[in-house]
SEVO-270977 format. One line per 8 residues: number of its first residue (from 1); their letters; for each residue x, y, z of N, C-alpha, C. Coordinates in steps of 0.2 Angstrom, whole numbers, plus 5000, padded with zeros to 4 digits. Example, Ala and Ser with C-alpha at 12.3 -4.5 7.8 and 13.67 -1.06 7.14 Angstrom:
# SEVO-270977
1> AS> 5066:4972:5039:5062:4978:5039:5066:4984:5039  5064:4989:5035:5068:4995:5036:5064:5000:5039 $
# end
This chain:
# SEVO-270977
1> XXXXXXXX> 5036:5062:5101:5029:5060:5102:5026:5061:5095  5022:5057:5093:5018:5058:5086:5013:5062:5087  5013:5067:5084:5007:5072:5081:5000:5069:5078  4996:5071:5083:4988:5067:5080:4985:5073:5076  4983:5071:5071:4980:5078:5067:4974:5079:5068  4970:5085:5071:4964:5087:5070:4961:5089:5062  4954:5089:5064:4950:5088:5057:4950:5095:5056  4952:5098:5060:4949:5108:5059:4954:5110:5057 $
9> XXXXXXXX> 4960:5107:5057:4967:5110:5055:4968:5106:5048  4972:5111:5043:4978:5108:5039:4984:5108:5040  4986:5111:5045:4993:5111:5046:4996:5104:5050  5001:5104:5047:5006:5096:5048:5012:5098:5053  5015:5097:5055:5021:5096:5060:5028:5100:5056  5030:5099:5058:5038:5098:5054:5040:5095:5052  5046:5095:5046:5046:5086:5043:5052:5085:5047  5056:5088:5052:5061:5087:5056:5061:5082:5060 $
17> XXXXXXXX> 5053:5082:5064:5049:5079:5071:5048:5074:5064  5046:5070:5059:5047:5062:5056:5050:5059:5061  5048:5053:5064:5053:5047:5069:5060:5045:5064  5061:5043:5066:5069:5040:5061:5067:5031:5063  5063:5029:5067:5062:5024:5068:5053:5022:5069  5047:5019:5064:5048:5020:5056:5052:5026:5054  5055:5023:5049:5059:5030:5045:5052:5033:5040  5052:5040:5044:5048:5046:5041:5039:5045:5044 $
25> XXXXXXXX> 5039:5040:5050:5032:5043:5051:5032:5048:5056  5026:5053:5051:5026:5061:5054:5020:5061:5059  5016:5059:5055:5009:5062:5060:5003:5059:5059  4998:5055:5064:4991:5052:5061:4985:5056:5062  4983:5051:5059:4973:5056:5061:4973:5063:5054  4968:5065:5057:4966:5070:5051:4961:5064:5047  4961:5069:5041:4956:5063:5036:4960:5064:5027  4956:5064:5023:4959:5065:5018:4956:5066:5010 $
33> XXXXXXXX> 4954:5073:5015:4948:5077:5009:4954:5080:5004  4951:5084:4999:4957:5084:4994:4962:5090:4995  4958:5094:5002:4961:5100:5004:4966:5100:5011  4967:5092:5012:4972:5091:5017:4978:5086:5012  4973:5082:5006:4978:5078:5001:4984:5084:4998  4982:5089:4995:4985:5093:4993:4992:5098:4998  4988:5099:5002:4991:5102:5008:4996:5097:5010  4996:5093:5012:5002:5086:5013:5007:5086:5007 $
41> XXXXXXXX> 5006:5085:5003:5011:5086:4997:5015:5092:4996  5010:5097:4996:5014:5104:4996:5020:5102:5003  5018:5099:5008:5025:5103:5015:5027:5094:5014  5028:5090:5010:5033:5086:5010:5032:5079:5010  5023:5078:5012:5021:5070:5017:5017:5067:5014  5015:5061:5014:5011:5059:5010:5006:5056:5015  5001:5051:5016:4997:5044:5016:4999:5039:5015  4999:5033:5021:5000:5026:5018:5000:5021:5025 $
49> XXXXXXXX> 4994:5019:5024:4991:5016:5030:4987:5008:5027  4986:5004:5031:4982:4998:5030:4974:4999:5035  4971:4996:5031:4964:4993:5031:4964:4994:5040  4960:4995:5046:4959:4997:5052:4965:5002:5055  4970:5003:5052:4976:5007:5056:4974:5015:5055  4972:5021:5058:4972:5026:5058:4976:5029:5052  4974:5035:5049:4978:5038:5043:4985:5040:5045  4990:5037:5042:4997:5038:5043:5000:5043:5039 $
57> XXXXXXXX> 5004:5046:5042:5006:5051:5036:5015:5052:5038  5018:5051:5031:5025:5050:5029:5029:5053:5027  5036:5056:5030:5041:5060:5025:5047:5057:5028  5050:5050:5022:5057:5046:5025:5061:5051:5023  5066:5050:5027:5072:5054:5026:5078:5048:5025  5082:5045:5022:5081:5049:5013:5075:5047:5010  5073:5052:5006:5069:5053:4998:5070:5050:4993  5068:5046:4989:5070:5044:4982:5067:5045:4977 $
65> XXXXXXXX> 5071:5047:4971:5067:5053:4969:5070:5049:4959  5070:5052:4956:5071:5053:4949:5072:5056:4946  5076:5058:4943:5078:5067:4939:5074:5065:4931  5071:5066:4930:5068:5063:4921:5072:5065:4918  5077:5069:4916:5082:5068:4911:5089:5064:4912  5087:5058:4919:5092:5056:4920:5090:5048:4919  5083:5046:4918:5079:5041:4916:5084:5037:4913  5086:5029:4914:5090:5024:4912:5084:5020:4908 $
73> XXXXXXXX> 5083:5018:4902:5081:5013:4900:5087:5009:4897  5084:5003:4898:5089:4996:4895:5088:4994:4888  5092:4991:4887:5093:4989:4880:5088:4985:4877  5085:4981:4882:5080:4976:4878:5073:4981:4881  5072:4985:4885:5066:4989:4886:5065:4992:4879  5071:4996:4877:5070:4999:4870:5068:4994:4863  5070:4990:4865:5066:4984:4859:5060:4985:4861  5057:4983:4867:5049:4982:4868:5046:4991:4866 $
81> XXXXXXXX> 5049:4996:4868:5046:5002:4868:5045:5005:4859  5049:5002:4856:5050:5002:4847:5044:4998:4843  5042:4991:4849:5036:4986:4847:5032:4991:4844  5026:4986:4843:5019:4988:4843:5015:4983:4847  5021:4982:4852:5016:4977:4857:5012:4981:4861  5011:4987:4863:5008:4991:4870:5006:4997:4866  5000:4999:4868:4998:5008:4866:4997:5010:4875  4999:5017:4873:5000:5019:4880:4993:5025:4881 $
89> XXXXXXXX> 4991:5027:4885:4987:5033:4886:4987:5037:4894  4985:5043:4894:4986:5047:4898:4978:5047:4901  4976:5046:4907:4969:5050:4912:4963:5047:4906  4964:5041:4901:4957:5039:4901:4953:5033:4907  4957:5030:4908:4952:5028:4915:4954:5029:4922  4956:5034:4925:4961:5033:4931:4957:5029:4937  4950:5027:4937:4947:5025:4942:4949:5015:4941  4949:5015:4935:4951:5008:4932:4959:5007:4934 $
97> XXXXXXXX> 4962:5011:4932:4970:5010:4938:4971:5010:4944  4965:5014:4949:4971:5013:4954:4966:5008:4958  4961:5005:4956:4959:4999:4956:4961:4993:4956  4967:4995:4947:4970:4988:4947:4976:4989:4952  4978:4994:4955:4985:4995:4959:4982:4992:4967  4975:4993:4967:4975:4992:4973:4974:4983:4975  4975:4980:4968:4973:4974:4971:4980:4970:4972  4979:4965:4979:4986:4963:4982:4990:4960:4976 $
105> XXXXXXXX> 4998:4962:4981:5003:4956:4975:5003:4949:4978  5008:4946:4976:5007:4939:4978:5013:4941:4985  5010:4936:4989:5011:4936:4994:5011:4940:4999  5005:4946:4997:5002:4951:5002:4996:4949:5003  4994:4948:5008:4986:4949:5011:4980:4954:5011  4984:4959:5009:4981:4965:5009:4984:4972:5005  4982:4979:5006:4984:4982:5000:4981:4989:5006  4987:4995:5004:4984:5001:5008:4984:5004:5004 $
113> XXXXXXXX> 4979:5003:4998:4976:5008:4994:4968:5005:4993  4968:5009:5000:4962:5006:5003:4954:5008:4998  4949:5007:5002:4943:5010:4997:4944:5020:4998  4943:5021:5006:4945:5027:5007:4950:5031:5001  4956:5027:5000:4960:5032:4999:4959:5030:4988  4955:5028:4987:4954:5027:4979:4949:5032:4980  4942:5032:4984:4938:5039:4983:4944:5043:4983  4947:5046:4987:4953:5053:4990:4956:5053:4982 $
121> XXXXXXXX> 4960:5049:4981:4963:5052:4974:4958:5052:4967  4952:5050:4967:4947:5048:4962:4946:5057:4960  4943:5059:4968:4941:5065:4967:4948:5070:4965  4955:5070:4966:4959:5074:4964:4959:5073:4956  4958:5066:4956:4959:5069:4946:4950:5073:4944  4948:5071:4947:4942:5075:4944:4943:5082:4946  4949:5085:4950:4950:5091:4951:4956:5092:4945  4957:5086:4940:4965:5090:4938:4972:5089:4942 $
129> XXXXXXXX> 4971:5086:4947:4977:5087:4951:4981:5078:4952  4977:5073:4951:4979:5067:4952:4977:5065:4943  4982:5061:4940:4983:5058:4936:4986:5050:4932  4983:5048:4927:4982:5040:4927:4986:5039:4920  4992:5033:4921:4996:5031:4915:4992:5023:4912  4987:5024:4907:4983:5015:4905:4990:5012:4900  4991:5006:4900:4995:5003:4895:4991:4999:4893  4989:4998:4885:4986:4993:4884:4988:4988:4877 $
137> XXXXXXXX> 4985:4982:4879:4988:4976:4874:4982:4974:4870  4980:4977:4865:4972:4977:4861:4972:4982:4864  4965:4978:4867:4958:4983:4871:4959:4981:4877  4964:4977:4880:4966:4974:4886:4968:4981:4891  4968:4982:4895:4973:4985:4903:4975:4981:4903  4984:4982:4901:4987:4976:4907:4992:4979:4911  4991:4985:4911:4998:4991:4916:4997:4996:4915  4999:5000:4920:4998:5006:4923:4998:5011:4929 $
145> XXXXXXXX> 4999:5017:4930:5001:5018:4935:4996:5026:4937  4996:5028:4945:4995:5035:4945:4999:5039:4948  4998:5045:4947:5002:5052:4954:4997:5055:4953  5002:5061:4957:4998:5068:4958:5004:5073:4954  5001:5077:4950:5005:5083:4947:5007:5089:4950  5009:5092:4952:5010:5099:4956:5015:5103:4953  5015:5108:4948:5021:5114:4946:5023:5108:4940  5030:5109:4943:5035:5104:4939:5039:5100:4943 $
153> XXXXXXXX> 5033:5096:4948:5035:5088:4950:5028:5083:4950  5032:5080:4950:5027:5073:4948:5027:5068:4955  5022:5066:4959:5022:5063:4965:5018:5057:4963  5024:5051:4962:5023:5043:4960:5018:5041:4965  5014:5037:4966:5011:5032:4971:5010:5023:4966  5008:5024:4964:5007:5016:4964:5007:5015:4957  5010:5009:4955:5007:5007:4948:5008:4998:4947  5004:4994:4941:5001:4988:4943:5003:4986:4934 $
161> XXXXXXXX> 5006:4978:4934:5008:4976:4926:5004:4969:4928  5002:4968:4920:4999:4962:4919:5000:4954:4915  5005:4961:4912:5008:4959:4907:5016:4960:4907  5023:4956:4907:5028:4956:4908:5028:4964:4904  5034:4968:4907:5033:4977:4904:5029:4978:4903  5022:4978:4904:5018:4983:4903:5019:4990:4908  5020:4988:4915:5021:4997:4919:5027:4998:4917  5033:4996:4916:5038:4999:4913:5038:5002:4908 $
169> XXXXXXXX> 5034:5002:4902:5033:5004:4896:5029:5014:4896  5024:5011:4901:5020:5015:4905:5022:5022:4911  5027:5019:4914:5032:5024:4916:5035:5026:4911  5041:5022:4908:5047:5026:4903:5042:5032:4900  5036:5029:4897:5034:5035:4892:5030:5042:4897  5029:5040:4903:5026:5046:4906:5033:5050:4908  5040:5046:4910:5044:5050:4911:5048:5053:4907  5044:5052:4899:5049:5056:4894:5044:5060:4891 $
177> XXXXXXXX> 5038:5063:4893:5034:5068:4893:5033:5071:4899  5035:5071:4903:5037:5076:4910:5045:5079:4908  5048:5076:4907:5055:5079:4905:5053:5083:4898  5050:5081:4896:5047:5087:4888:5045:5092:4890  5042:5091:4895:5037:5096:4899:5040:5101:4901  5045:5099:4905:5045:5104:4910:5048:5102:4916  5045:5096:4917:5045:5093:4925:5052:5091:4927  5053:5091:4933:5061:5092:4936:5063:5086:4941 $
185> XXXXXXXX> 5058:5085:4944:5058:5079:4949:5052:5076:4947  5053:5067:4949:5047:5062:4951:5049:5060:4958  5045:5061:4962:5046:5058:4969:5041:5050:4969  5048:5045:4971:5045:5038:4971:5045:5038:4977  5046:5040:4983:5044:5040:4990:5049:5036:4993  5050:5030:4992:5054:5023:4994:5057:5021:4989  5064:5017:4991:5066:5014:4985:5063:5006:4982  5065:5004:4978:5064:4997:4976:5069:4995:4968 $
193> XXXXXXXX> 5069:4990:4970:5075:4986:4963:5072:4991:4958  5067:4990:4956:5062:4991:4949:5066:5000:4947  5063:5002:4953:5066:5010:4952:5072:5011:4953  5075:5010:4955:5083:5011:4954:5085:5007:4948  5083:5004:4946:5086:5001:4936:5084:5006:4933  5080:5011:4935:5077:5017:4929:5083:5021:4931  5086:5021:4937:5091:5028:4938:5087:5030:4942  5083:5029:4948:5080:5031:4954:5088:5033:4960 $
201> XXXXXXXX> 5086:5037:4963:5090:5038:4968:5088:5042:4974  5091:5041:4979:5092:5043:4987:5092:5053:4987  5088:5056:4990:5093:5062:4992:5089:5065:4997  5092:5068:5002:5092:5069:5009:5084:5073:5012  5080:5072:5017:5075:5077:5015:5074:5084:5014  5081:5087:5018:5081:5092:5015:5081:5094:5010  5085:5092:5003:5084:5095:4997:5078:5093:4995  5076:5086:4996:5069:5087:4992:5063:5093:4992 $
209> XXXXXXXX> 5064:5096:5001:5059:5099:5004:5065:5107:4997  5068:5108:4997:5070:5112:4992:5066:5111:4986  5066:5107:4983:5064:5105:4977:5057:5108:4979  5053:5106:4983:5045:5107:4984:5044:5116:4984  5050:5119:4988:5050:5127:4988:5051:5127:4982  5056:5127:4977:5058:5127:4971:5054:5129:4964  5049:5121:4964:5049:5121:4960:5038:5120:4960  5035:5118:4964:5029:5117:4966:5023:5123:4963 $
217> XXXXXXXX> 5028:5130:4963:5023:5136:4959:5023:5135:4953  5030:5134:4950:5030:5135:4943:5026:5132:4937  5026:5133:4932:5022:5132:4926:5025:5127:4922  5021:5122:4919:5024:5118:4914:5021:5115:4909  5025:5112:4905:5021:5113:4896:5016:5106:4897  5014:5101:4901:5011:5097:4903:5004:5097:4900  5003:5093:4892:4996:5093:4892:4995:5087:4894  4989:5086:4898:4986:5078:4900:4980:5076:4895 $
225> XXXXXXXX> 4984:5071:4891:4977:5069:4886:4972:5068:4889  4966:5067:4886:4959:5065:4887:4956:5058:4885  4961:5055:4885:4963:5047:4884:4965:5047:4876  4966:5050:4874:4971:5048:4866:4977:5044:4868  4979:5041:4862:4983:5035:4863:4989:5041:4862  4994:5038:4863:5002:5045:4866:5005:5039:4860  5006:5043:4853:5010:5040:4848:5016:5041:4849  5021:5046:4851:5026:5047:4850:5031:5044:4857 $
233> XXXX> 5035:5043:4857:5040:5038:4860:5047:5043:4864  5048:5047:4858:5051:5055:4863:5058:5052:4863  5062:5052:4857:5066:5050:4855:5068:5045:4859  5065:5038:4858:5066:5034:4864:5073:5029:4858 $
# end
């Protein structure tokens, strides 16, 4: 039976109790002030619902995750990351990202990066705690992406290209400044083509929920610019 969250609580279920059919829905209801957004992430679950369906909340079993020192770039990505076609920056507009992320792809009708949940993440970067990757061609955005930062993991949600590689360029350089950092895991939540050609991979919930005891307290060398352009490429 699915776990309905009351408003008064933060506690979540167990990620045991996830259905295996959808794979990883835990629990609905609740809301998603930034003291239940944080509290989710810490025991393993996220959000990810559409437009009239109640707040869903998720931990598929398998995980698919990224080790950053195990990040694949291709041979022709490192031509375009060597250009000067793209400057990249950190958290100078993160409300202009998940904006651009929320808007449909081709062939969706819609998008569950609803209004609700761009205020909810809006206010964690104004807390420090949610984070924005802008790519730009000029003065153009044409890629981008955001997470939420926690110890030394990085929890991926969405990112949006406008330009052929613009989010690739935009990821590679966040994931070779988390591995500089300090960072140990990206959680991509689900898999897709796109992330697996970076060297994305599967592992079971348990170890992830390891990873979260693990690594979640610890400290890491992570400066988040203040929208300064990120010059350096980090032995790409």
């Amino acid at each position: 039976m699915l776990t309905w969250l009351e408003r008064s609580s933060l506690n979540f279920p167990p990620l045991k109790q996830a259905l295996r059919e959808p794979n990883g829905l835990l629990a609905a209801g609740g809301d998603l002030s930034a003291q239940r957004l944080i509290a989710a992430y810490r025991h393993g679950c996220f959000p990810w619902f559409e437009q009239g369906q109640p707040i869903l909340w998720w931990s598929p079993d398998p995980r698919t995750v990224l080790i950053p020192e195990q990040l694949h770039i291709s041979r022709s990505l490192r031509k375009v990351l060597r250009s000067d076609q793209f400057s990249v920056t950190f958290d100078r507009n993160f409300a202009q990202v998940i904006h651009a992320c929320a808007q449909p792809r081709e062939q969706q009708h819609g998008t569950w990066i609803t209004d609700s949940i761009q205020n909810a993440y809006i206010s964690l970067h104004q807390q420090g705690i949610a984070h924005s990757v802008e790519v730009w061609h000029g003065d153009e955005l044409v890629g981008g992406l955001y997470g939420i930062a926690m110890g030394q993991l990085f929890f991926g949600e969405s990112m949006f290209s406008r330009m052929s590689n613009a989010s690739k360029v935009g990821f590679v350089t966040l994931v070779k400044h988390l591995n500089a950092a300090g960072f140990v895991l990206i959680d991509c939540q689900m898999p897709t083509e796109h992330l697996l050609n970076f060297g994305a991979q599967s592992i079971a919930r348990s170890d992830f929920s390891d990873y979260l005891q693990r690594h979640l307290d610890q400290s890491s060398r992570m400066q988040w610019s203040t929208g300064n352009i990120i010059t350096s490429t980090l032995n790409l």
